[in-house]
CHARMM-style PDB file with segment names, atoms N, HN, CA, C and O in Angstrom:
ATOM      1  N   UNK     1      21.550   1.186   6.421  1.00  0.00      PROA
ATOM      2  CA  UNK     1      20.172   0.872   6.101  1.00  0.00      PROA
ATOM      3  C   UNK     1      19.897   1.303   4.668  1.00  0.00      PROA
ATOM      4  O   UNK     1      20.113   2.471   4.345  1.00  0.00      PROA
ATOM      5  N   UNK     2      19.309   0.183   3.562  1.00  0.00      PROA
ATOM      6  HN  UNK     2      19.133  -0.766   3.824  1.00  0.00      PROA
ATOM      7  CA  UNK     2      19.282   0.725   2.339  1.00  0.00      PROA
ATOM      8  C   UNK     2      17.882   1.082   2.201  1.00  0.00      PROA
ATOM      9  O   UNK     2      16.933   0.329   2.417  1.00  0.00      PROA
ATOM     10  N   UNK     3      17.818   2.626   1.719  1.00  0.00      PROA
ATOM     11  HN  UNK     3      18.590   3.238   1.543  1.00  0.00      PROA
ATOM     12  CA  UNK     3      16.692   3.669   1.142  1.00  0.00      PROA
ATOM     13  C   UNK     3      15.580   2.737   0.203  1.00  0.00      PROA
ATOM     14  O   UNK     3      15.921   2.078  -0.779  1.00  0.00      PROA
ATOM     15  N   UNK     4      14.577   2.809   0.583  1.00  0.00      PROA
ATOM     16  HN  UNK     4      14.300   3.344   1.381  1.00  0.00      PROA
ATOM     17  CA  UNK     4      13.364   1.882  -0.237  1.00  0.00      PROA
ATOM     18  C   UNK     4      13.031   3.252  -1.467  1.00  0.00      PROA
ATOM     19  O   UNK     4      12.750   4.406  -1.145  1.00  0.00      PROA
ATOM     20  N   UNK     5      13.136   2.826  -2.634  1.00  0.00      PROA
ATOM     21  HN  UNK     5      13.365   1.888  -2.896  1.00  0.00      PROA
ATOM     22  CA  UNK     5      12.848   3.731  -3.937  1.00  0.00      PROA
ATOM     23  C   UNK     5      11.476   3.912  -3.894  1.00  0.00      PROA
ATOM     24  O   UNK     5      10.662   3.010  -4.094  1.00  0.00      PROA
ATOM     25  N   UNK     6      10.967   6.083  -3.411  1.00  0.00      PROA
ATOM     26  HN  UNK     6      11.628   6.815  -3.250  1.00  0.00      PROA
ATOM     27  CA  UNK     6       9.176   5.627  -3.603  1.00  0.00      PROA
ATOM     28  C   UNK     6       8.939   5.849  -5.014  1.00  0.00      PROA
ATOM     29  O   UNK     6       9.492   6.557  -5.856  1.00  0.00      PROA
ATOM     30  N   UNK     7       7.838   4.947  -5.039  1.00  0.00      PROA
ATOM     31  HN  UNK     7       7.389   4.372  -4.355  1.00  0.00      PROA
ATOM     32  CA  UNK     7       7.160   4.727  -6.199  1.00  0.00      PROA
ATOM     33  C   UNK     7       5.880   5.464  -6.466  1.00  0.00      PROA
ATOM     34  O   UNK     7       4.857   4.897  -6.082  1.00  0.00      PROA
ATOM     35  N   UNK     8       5.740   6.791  -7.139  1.00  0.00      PROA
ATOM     36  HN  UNK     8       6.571   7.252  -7.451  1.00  0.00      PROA
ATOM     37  CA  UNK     8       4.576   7.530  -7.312  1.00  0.00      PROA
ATOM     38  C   UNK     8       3.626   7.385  -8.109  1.00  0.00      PROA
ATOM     39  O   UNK     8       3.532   7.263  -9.331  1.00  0.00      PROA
ATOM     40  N   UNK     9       2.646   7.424  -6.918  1.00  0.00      PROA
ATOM     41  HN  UNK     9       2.722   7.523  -5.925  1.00  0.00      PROA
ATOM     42  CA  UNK     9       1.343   6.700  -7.501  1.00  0.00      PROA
ATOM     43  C   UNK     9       0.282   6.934  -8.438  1.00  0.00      PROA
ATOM     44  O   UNK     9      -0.759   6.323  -8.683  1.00  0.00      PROA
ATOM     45  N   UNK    10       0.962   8.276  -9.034  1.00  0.00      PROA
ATOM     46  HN  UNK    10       1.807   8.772  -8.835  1.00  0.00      PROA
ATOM     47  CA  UNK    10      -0.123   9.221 -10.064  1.00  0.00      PROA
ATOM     48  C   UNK    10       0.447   8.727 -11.231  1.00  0.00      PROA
ATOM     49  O   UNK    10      -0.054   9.192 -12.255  1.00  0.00      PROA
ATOM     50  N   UNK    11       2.016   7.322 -11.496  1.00  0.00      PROA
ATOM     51  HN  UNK    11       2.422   6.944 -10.664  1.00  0.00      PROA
ATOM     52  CA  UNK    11       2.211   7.270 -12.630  1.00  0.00      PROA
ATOM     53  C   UNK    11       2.076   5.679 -13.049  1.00  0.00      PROA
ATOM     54  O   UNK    11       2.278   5.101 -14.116  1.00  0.00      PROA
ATOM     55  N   UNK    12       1.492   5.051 -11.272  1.00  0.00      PROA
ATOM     56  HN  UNK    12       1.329   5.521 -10.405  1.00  0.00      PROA
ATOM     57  CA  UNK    12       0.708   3.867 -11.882  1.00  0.00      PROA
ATOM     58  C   UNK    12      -0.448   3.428 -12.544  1.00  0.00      PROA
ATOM     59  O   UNK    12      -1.330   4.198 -12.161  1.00  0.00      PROA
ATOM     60  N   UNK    13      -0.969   2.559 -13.381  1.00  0.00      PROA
ATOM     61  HN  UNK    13      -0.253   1.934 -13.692  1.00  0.00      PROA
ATOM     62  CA  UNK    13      -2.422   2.649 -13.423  1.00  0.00      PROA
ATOM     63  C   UNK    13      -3.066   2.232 -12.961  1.00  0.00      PROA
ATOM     64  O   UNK    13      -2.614   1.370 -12.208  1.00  0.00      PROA
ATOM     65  N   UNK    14      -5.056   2.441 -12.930  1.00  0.00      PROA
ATOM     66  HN  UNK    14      -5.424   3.142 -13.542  1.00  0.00      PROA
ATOM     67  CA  UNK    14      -5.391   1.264 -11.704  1.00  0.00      PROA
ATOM     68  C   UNK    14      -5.296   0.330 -11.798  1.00  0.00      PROA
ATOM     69  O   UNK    14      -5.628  -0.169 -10.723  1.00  0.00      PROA
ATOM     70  N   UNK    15      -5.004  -0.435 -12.507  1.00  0.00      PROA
ATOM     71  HN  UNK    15      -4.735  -0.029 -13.380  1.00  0.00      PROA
ATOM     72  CA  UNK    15      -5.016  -2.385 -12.254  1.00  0.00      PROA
ATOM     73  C   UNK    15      -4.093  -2.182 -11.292  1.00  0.00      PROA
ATOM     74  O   UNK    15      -4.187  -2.586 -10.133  1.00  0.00      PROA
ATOM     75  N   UNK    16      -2.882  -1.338 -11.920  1.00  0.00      PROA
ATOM     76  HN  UNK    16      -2.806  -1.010 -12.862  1.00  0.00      PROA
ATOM     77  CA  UNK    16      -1.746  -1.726 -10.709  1.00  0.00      PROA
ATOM     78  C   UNK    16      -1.806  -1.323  -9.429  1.00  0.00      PROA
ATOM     79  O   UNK    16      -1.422  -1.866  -8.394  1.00  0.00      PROA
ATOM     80  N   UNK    17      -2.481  -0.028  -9.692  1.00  0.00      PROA
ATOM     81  HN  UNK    17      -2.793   0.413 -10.534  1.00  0.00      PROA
ATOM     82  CA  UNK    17      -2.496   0.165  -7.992  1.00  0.00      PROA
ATOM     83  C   UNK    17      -3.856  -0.830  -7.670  1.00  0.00      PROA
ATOM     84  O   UNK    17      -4.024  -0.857  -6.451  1.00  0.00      PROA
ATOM     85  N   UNK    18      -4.656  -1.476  -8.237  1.00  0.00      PROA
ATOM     86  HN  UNK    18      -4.519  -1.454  -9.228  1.00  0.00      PROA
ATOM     87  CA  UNK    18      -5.664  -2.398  -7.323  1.00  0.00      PROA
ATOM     88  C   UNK    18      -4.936  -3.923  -6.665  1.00  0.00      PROA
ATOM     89  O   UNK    18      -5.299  -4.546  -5.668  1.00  0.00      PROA
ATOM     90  N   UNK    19      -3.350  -4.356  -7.996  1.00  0.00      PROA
ATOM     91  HN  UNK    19      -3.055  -3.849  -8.806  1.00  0.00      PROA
ATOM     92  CA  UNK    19      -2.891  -5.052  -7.516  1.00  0.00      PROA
ATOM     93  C   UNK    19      -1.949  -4.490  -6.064  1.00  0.00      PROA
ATOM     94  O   UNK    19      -1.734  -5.203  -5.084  1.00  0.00      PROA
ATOM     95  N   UNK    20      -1.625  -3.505  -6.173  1.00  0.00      PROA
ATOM     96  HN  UNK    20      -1.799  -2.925  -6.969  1.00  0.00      PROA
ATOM     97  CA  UNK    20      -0.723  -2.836  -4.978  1.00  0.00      PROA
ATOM     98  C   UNK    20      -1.369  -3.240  -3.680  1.00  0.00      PROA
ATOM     99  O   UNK    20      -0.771  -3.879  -2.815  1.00  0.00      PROA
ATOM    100  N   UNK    21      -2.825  -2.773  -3.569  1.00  0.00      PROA
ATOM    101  HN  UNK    21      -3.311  -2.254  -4.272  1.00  0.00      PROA
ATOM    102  CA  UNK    21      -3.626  -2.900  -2.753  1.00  0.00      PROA
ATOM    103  C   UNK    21      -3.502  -3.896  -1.772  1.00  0.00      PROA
ATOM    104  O   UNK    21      -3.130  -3.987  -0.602  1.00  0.00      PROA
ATOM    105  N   UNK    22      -4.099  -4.851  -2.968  1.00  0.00      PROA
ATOM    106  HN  UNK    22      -4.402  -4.777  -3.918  1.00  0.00      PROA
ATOM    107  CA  UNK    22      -4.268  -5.926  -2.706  1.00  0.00      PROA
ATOM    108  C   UNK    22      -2.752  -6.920  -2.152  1.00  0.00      PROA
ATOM    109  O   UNK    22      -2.856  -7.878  -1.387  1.00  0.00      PROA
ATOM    110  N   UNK    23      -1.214  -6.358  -2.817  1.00  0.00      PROA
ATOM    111  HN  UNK    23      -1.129  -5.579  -3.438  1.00  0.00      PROA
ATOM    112  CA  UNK    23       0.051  -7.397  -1.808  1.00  0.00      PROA
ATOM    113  C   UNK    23      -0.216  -6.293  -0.774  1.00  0.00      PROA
ATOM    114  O   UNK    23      -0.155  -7.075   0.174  1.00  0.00      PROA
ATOM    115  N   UNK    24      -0.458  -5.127  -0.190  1.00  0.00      PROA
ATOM    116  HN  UNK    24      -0.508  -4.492  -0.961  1.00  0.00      PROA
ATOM    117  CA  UNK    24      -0.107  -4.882   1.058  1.00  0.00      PROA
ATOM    118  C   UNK    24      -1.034  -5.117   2.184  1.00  0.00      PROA
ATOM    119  O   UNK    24      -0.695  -4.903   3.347  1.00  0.00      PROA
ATOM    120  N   UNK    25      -2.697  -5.744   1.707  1.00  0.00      PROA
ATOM    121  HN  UNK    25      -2.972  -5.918   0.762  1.00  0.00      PROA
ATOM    122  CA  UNK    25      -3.311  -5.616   2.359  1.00  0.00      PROA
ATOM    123  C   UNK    25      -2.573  -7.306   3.198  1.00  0.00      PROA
ATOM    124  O   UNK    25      -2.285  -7.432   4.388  1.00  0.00      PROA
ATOM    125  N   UNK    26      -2.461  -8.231   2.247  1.00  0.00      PROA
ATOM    126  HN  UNK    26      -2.695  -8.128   1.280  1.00  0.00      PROA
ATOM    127  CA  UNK    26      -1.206  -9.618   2.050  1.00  0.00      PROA
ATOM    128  C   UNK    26      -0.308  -9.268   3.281  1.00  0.00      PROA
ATOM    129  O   UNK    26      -0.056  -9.941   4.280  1.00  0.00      PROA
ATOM    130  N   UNK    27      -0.004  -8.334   3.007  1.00  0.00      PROA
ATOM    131  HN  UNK    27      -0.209  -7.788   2.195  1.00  0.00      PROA
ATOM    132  CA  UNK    27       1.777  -8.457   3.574  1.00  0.00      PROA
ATOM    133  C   UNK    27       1.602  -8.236   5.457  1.00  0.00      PROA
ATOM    134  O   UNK    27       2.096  -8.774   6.448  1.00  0.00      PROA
ATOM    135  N   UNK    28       0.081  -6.548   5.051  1.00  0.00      PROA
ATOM    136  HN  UNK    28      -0.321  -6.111   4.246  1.00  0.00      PROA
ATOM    137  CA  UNK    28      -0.315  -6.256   6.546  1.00  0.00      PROA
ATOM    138  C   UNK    28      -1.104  -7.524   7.639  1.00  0.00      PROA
ATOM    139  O   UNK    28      -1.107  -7.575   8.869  1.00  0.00      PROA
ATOM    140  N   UNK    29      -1.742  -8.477   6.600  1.00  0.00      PROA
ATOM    141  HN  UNK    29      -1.740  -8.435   5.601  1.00  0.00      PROA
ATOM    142  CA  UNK    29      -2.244  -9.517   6.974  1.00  0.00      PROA
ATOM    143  C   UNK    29      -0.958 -10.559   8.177  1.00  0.00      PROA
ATOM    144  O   UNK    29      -0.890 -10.718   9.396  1.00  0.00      PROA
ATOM    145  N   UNK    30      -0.251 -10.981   7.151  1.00  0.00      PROA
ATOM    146  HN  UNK    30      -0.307 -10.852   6.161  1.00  0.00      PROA
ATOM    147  CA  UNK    30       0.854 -11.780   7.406  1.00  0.00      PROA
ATOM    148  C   UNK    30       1.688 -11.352   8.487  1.00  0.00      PROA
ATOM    149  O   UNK    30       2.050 -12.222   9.278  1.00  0.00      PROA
ATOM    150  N   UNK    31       2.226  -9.640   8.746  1.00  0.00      PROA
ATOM    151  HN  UNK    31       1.931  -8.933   8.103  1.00  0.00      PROA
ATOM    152  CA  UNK    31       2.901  -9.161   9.830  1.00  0.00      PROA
ATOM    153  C   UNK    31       1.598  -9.181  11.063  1.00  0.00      PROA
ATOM    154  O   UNK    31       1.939  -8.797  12.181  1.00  0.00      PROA
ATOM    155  N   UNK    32       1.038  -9.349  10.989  1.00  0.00      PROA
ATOM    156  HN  UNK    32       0.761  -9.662  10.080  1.00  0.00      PROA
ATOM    157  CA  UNK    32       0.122  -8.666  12.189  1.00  0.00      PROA
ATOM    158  C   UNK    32      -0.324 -10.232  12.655  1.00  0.00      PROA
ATOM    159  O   UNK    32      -0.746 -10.459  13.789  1.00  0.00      PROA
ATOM    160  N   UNK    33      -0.119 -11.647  11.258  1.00  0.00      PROA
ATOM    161  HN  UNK    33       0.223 -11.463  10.337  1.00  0.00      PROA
ATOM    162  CA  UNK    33       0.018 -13.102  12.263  1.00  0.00      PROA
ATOM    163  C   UNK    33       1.334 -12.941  13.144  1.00  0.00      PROA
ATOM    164  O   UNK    33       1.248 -13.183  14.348  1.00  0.00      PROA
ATOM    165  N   UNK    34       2.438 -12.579  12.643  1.00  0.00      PROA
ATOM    166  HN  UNK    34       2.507 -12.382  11.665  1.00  0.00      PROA
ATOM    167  CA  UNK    34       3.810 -13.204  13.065  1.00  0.00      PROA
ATOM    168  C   UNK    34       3.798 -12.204  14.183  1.00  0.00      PROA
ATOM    169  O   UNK    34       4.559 -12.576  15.077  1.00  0.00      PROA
ATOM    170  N   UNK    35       3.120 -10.910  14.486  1.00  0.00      PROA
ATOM    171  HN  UNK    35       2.502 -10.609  13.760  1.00  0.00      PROA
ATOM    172  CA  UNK    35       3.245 -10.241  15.421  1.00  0.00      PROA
ATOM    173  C   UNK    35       2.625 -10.600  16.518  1.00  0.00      PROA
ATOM    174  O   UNK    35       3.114 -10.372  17.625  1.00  0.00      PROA
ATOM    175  N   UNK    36       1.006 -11.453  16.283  1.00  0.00      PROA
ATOM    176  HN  UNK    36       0.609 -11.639  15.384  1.00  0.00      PROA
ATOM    177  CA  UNK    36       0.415 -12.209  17.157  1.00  0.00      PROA
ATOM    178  C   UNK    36       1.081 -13.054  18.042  1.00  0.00      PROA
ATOM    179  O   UNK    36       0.907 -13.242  19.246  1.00  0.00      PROA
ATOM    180  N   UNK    37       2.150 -13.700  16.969  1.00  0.00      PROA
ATOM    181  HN  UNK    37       2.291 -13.547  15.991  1.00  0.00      PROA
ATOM    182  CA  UNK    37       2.735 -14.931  17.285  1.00  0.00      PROA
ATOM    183  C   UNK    37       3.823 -14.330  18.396  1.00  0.00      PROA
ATOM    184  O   UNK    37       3.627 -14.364  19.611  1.00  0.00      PROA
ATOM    185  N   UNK    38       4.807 -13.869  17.861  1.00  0.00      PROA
ATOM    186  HN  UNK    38       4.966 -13.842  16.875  1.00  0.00      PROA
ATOM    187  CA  UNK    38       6.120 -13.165  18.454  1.00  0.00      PROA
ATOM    188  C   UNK    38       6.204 -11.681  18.192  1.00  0.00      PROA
ATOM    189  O   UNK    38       6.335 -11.241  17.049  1.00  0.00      PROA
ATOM    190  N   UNK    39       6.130 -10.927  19.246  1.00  0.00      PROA
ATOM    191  HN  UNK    39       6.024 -11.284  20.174  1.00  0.00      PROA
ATOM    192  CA  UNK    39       6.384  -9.393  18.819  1.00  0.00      PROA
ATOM    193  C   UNK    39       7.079  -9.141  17.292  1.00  0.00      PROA
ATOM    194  O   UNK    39       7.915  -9.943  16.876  1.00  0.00      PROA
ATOM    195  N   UNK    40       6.781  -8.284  16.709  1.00  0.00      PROA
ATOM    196  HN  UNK    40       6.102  -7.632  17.047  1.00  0.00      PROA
ATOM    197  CA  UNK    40       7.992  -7.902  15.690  1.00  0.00      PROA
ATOM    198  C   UNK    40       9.003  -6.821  16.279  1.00  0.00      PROA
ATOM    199  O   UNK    40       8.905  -5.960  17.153  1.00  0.00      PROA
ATOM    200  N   UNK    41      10.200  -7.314  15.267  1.00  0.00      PROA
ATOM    201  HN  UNK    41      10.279  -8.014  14.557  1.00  0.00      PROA
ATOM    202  CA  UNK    41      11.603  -6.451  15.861  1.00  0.00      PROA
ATOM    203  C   UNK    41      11.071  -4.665  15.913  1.00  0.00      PROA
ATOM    204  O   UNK    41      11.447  -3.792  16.695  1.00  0.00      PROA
ATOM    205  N   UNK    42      10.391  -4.601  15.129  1.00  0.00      PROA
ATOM    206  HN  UNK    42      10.085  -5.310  14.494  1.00  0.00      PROA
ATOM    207  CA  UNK    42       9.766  -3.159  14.824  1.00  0.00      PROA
ATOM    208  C   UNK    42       8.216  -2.775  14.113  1.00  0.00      PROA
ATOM    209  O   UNK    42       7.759  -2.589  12.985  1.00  0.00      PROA
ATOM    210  N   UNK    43       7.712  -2.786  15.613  1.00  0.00      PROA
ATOM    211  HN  UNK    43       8.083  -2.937  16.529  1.00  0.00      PROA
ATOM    212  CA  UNK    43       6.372  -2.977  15.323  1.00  0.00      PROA
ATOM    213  C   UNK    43       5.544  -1.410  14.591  1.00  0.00      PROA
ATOM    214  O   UNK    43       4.363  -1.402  14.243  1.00  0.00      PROA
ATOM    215  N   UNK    44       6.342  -0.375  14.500  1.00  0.00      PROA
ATOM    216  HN  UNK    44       7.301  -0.381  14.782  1.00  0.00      PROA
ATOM    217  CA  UNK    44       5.623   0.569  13.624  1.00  0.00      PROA
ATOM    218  C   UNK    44       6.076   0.333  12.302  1.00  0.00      PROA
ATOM    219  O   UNK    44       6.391   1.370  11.718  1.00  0.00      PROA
ATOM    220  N   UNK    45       6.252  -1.083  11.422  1.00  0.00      PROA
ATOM    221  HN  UNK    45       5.996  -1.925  11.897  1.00  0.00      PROA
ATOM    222  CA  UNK    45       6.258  -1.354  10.499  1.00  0.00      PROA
ATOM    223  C   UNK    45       4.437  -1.382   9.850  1.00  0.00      PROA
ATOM    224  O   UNK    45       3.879  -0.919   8.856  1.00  0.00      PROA
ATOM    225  N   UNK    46       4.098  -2.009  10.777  1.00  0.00      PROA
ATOM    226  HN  UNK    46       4.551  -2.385  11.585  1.00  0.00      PROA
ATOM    227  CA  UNK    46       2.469  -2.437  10.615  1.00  0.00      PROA
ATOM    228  C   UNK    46       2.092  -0.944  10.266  1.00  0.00      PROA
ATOM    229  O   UNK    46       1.406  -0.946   9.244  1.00  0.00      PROA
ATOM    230  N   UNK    47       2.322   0.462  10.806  1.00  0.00      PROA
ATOM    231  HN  UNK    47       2.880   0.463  11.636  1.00  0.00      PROA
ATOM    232  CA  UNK    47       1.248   1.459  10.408  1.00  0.00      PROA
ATOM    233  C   UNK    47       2.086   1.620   9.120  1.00  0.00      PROA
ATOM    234  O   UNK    47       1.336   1.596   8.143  1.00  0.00      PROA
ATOM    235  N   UNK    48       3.232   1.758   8.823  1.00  0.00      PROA
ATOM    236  HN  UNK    48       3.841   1.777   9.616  1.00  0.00      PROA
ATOM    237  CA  UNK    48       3.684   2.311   7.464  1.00  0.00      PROA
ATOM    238  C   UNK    48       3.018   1.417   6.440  1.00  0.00      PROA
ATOM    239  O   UNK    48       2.792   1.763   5.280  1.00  0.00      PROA
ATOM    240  N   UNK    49       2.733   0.279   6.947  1.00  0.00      PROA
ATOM    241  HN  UNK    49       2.916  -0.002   7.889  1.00  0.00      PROA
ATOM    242  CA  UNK    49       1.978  -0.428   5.770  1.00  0.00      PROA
ATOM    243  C   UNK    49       0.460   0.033   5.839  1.00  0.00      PROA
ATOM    244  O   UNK    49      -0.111   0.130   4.753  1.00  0.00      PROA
ATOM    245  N   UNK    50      -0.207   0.307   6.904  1.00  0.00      PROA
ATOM    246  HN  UNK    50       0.258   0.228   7.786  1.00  0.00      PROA
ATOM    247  CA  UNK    50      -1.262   0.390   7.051  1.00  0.00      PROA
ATOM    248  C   UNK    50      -1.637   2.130   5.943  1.00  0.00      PROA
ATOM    249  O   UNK    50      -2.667   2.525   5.396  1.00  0.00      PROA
ATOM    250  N   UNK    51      -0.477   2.624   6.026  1.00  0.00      PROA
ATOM    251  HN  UNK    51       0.360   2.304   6.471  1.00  0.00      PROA
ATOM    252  CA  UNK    51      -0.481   3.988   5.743  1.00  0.00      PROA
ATOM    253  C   UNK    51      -0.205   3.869   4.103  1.00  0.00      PROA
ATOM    254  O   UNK    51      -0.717   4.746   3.408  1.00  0.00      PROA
ATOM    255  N   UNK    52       0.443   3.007   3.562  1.00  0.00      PROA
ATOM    256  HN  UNK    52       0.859   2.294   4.127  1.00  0.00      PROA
ATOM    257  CA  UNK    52       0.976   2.993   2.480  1.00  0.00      PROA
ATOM    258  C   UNK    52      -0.387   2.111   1.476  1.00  0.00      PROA
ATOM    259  O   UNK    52      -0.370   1.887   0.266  1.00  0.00      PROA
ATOM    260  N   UNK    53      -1.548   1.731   2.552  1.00  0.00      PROA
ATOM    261  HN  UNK    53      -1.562   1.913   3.535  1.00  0.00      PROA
ATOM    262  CA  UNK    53      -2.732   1.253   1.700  1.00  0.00      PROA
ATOM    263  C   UNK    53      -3.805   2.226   1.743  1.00  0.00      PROA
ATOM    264  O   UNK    53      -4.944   1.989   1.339  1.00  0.00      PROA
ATOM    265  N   UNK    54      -3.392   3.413   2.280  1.00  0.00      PROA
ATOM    266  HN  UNK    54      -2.467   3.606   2.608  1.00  0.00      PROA
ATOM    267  CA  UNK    54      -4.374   4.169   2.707  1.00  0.00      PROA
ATOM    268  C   UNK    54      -3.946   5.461   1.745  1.00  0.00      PROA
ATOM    269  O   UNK    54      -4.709   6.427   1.735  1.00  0.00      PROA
ATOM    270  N   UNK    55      -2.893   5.487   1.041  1.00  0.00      PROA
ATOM    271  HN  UNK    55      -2.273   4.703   1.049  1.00  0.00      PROA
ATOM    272  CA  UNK    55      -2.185   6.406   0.020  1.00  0.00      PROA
ATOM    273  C   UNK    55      -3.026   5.514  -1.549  1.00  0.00      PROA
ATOM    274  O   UNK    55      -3.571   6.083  -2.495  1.00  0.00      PROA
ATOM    275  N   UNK    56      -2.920   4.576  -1.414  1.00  0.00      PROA
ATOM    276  HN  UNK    56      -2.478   4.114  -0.646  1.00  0.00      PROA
ATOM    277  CA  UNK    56      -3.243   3.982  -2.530  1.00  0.00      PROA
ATOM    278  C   UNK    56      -4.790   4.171  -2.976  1.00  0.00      PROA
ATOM    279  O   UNK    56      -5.158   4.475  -4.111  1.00  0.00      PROA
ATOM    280  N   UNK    57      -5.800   3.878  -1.612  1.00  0.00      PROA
ATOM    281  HN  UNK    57      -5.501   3.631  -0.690  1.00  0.00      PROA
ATOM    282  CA  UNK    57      -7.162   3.712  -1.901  1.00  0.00      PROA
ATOM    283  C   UNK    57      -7.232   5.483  -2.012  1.00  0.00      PROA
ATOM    284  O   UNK    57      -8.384   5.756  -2.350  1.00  0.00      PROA
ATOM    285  N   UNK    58      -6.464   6.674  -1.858  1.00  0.00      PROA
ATOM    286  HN  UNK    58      -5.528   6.452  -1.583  1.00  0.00      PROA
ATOM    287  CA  UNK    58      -6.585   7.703  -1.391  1.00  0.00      PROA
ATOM    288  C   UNK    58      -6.956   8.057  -2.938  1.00  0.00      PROA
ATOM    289  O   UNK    58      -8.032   8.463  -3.376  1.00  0.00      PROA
ATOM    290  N   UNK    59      -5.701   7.772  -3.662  1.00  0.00      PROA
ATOM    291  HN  UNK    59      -4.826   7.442  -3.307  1.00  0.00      PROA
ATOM    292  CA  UNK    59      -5.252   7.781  -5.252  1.00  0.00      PROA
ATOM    293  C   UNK    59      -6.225   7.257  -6.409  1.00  0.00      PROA
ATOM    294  O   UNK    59      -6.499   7.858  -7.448  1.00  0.00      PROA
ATOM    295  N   UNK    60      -6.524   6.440  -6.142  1.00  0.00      PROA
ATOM    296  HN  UNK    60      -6.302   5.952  -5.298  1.00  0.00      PROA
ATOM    297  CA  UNK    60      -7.855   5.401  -6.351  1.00  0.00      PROA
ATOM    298  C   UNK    60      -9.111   6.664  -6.306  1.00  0.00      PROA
ATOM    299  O   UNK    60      -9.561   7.386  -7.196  1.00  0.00      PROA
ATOM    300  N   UNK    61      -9.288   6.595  -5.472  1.00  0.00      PROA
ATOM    301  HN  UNK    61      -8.923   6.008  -4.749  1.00  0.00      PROA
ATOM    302  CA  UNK    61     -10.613   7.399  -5.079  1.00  0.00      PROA
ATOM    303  C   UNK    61     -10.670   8.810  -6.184  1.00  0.00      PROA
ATOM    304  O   UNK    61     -11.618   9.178  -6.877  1.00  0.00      PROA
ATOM    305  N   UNK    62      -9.509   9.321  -6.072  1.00  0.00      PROA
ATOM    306  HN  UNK    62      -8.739   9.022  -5.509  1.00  0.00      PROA
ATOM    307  CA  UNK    62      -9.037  10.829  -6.320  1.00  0.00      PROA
ATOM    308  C   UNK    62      -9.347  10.585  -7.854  1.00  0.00      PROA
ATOM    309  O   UNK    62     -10.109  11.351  -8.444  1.00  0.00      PROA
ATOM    310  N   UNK    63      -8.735   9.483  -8.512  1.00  0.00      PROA
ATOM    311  HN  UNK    63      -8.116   8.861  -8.032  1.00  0.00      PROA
ATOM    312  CA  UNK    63      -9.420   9.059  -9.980  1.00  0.00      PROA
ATOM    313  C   UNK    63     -11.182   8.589  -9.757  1.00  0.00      PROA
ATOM    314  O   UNK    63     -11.702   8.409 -10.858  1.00  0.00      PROA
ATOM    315  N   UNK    64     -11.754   8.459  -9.067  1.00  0.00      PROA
ATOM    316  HN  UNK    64     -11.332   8.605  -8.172  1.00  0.00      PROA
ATOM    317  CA  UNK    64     -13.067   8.017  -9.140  1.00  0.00      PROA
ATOM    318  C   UNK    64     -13.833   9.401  -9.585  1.00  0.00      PROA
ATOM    319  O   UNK    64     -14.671   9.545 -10.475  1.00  0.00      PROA
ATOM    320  N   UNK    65     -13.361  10.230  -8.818  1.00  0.00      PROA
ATOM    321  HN  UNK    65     -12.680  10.114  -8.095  1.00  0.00      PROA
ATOM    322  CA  UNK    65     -14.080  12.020  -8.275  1.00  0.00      PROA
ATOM    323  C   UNK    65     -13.860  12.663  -9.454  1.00  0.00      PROA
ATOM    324  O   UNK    65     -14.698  13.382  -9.997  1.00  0.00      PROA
ATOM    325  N   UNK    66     -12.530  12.388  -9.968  1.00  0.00      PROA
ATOM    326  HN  UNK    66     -11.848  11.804  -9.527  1.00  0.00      PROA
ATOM    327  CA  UNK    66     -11.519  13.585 -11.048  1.00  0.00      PROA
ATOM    328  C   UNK    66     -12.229  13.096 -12.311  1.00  0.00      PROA
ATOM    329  O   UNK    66     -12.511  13.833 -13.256  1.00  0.00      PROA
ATOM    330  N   UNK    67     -12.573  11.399 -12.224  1.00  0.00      PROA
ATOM    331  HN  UNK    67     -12.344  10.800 -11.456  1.00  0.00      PROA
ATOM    332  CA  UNK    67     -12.743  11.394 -13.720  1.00  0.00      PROA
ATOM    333  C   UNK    67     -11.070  11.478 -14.694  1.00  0.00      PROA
ATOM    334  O   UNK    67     -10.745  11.679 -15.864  1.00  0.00      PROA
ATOM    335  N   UNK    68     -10.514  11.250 -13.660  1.00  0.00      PROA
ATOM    336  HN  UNK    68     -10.778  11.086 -12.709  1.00  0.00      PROA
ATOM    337  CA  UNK    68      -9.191  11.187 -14.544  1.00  0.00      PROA
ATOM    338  C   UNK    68      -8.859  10.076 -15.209  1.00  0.00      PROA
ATOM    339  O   UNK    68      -8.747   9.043 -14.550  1.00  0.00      PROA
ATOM    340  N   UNK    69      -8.543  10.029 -17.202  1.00  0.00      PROA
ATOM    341  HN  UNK    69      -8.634  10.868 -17.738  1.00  0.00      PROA
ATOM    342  CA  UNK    69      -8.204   8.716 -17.488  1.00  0.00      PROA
ATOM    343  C   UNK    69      -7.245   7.679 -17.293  1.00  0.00      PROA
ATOM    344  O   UNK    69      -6.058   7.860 -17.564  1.00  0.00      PROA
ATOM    345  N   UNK    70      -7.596   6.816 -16.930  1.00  0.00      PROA
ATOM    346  HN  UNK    70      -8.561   6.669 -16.710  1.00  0.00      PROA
ATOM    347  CA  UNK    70      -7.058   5.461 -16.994  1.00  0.00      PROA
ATOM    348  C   UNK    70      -5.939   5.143 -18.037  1.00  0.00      PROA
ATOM    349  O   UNK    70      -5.962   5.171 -19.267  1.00  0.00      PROA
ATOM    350  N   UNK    71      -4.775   4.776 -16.985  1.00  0.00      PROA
ATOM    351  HN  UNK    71      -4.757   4.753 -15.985  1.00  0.00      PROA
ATOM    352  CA  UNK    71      -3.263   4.878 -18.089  1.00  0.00      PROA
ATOM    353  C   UNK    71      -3.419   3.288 -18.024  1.00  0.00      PROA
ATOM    354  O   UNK    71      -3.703   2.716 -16.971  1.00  0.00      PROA
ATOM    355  N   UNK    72      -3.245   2.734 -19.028  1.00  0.00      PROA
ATOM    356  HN  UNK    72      -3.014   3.199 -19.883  1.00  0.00      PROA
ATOM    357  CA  UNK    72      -3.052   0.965 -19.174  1.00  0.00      PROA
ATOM    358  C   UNK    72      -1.668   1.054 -19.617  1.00  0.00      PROA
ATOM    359  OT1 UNK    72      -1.033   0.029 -19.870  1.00  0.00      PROA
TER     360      UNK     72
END
């Protein structure tokens, strides 16, 4: 099984993490049709995504509060 590289989110900026957001909210969309449709092979895929948009808006936020600047 090949290791997914994490990508830390304090060294993206926000556009990118708003685009991040936005493919996983995509991706959680799309698994949760095909899961409707036909079980998935591994259905606690859906929370790691669910979890991995919930790290992002977390990060997001944490710059709203901090006032921390914006890396472009």
């Amino acid at each position: 099984m090949a290791k997914k590289v994490k990508i830390n989110l304090k060294d993206l900026s926000t556009e990118e993490l708003m685009e991040k957001v936005g493919e996983e909210k995509l991706r959680l969309q799309k698994l949760r049709f095909s899961h409707a449709v036909s079980p998935l092979e591994n259905p606690n895929v859906l929370k790691k995504v669910r979890r991995e948009i919930a790290r992002v808006h977390t990060e997001l936020r944490a710059r709203e509060i901090g006032g921390q600047p914006v890396k472009s």
